[in-house]
N, C-alpha and C positions, 0 to 999 in steps of 0.2 A: 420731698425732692427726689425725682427718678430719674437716672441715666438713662437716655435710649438703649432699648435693646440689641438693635444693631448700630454700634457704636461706628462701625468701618463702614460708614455711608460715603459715597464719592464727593460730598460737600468740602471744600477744601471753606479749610477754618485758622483763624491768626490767633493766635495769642503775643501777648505783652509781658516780658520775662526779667527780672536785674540778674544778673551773675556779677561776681566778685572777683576780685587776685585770688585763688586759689585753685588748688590742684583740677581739683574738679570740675570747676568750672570752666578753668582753662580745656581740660580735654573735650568740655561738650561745644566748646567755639570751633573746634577743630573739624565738625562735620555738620552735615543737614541730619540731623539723627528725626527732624519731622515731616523730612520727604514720605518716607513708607508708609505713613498716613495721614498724606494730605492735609498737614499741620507747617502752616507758615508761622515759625519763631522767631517774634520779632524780637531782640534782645539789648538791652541795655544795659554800660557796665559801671562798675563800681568799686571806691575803691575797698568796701567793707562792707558786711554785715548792715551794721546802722544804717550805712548811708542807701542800701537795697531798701530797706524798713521805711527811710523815712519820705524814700521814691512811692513804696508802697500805700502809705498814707496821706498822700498828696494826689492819689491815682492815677500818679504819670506811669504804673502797671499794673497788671492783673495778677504776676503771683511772684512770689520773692523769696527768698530763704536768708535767713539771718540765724545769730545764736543765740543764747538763754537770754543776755541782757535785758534787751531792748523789747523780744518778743514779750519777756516778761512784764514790762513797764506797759504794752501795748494791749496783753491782756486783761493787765490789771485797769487800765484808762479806756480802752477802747475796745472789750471784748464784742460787740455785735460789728466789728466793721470785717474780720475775718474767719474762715475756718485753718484750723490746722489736719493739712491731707497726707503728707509724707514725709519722709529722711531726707534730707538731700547728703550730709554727713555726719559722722560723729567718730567719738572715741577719742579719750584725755590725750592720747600719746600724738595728736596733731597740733596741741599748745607745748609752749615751752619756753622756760627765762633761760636765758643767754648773757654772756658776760665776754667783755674779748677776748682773745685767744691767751692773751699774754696775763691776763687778770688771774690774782691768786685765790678768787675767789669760790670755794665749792660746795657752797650752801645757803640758799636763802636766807639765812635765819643773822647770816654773816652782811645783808647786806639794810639792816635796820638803822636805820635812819640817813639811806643814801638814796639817792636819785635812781625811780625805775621808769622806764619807758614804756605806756601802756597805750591802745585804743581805749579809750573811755566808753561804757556801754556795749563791748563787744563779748559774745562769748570767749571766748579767750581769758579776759578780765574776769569778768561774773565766775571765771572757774579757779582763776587763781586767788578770790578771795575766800571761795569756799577753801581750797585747799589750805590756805591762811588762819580759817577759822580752824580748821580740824587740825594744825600745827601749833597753837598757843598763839599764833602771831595775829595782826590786824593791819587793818589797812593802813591806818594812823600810825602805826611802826615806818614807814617808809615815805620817803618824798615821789609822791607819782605823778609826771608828766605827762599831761597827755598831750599824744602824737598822732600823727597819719600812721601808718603799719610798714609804709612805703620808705620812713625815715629813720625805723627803728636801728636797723641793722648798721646801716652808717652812724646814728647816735652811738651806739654801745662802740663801735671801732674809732672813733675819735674822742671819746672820754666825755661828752655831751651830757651824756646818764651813766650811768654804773650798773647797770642791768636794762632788758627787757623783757616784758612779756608777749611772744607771740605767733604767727599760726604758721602752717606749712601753706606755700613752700619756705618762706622767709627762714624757717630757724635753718631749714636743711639747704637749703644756697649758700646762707652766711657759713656752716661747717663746712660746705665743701671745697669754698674759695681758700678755707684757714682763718677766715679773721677774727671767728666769734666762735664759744663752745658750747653747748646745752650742759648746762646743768642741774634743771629739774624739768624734768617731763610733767604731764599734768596726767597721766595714764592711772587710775585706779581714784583718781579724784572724783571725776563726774566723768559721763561718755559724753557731756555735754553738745549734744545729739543738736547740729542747724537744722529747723524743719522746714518746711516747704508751706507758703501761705498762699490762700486765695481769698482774694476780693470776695465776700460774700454774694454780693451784688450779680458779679461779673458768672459765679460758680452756680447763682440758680438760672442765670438765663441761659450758660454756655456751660452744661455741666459734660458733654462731650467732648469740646475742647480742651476741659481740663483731665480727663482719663486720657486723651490722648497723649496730651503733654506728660502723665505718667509714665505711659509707655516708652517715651523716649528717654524717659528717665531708667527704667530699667533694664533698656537695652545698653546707657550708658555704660550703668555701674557694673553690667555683667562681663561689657569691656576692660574697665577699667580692673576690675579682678581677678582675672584670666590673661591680659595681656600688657600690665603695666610698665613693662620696657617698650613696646611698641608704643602707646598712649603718652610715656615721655619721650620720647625720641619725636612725634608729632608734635606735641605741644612747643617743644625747643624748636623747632624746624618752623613754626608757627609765627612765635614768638623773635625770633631770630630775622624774620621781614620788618619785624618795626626796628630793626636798629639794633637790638637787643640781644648779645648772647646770652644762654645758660646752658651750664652742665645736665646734657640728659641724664645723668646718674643722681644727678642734685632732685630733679624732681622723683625718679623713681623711688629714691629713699622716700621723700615725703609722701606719695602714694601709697607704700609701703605703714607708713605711720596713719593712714585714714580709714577707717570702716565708710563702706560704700554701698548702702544697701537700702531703696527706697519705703520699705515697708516699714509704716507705722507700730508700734509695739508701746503697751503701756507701762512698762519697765523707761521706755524714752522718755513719755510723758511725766514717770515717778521722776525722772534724774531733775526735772526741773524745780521739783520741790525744794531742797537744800540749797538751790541758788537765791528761788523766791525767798525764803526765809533770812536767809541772810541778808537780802538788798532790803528785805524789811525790819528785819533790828540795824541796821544802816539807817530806815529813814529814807527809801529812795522811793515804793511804793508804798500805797496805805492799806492794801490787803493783799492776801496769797490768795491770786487767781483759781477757779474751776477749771484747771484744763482739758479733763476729759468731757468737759463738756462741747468745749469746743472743735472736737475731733468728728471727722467724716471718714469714714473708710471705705465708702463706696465707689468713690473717685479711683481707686487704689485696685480694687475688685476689679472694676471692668478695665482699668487698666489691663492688669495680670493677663487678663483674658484677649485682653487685644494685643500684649506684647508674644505670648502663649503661641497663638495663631498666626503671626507672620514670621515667626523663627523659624 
């Protein structure tokens, strides 16, 4: 499989994209980042990881970023239906359990055999059992509910659950309103790296579209690294048309808690091991995936190359 050489041909090309509730994703709704090259992103959203995946799988898109979970469960079930091409985010310190404000509680280990509020399948989860297992604890230590990610924060503040686990922006909203507090970050756990998938299919007949949709991706994240107060102050300004305040300082924290950096590195690939392993002494897969098999970094290459060249 070979990417055109001259990738920046005038052909104006669409792809088919899920984004999720999160920082990041939030900041790439906020502009046409596939104008500058002639890349119409069509975008659909979502309210998770999984539910991107399971868009993915149904081929209502051509590429999606999810976390360890489910990508997991997909490579072990259905490794020939994708490749894995880039980052879209990572780094532990964008999960976190939360308890509400007024809860005396300041330690996982304090909240064994009480009601936690989880996504089922999401990275977030998949991180907090690893972290679970590398603490003495298990899953089966606690009652876990699962929930949308969207009702976590209201659960933990009305006494629904007694904990949750879960991603930015949610944990850094709920601290900044006052209602809920973080008290375990998931930072040194896993980087629990969402990656970025493509249709197999979709990636040998449109392997241009896909370095392009690269591109846009690293021009995102160069944004978002460099000027993260401006990137929330948009997103809020954004967000704030459907009805909806939020503290721009709310999301800049969370920004602040995400690594943003779309280049593939097999260190990412490693972090997946120790989630596979554990959803496998769980019983959830029946082997631990090849992942570097499934890796393309060509997509990634010419991207560089075409984001390089119009900066």
């Amino acid at each position: 499989m070979l990417i055109p050489a001259h990738a920046t041909s005038k052909d104006a090309l669409t792809i088919k994209i899920g984004l999720q509730a999160v920082p990041t994703d939030d900041v790439y709704r906020t502009k046409d980042w596939g104008a500058k090259y002639n890349l119409k992103v069509d975008i659909g959203s979502y309210s998770s990881g999984s539910e991107i995946l399971k868009a993915f799988v149904a081929g209502q898109i051509d590429i999606g970023n999810g976390g360890s979970g489910r990508l997991i469960t997909m490579a072990a079930m259905q490794p020939n239906l994708f490749y894995i091409i880039a980052a879209d985010q990572y780094g532990g310190d964008r999960y976190g359990v939360i308890v509400a404000n007024h809860s005396s509680v300041k330690a996982v280990a304090e909240l064994k055999g009480r009601k936690i509020g989880a996504v089922a399948g999401s990275g977030s989860f998949s991180t907090f059992r690893v972290f679970l297992d590398k603490n003495g604890m298990k899953e089966g230590d606690f009652q876990i509910v699962n929930m949308k990610v969207e009702d976590l924060r209201a659960a933990v503040q009305q006494g629904v659950v007694d904990a949750a686990v879960a991603w930015e922006p949610h944990v850094a909203i709920g601290e900044t309103m006052g209602v809920v507090k973080r008290i375990q970050s998931m930072k040194g756990v896993s980087e629990s790296p969402n990656l970025v998938l493509v249709r197999r299919k979709f990636a040998d007949e449109h392997p241009e579209a896909v370095a392009r949709y690269l591109a846009t991706l690293i021009d995102a994240g160069t944004y978002m690294k460099t000027q993260p107060d401006d990137a929330a102050s948009k997103v809020a300004a954004d967000i704030s048309k459907q009805g909806v305040d939020i503290d721009p300082k709310a999301l800049e924290l969370a920004l602040t808690r995400i690594n943003v950096d779309p280049k593939l590195t097999d260190a990412m690939t490693d972090e997946l091991m120790p989630v596979a392993e554990s959803m496998k002494a769980a019983g959830k897969i029946p082997n631990i995936p090849d992942f570097k098999s499934l890796v393309r970094n060509q997509f990634y290459e010419e991207a560089a190359k075409l984001a390089s060249s119009t900066n």
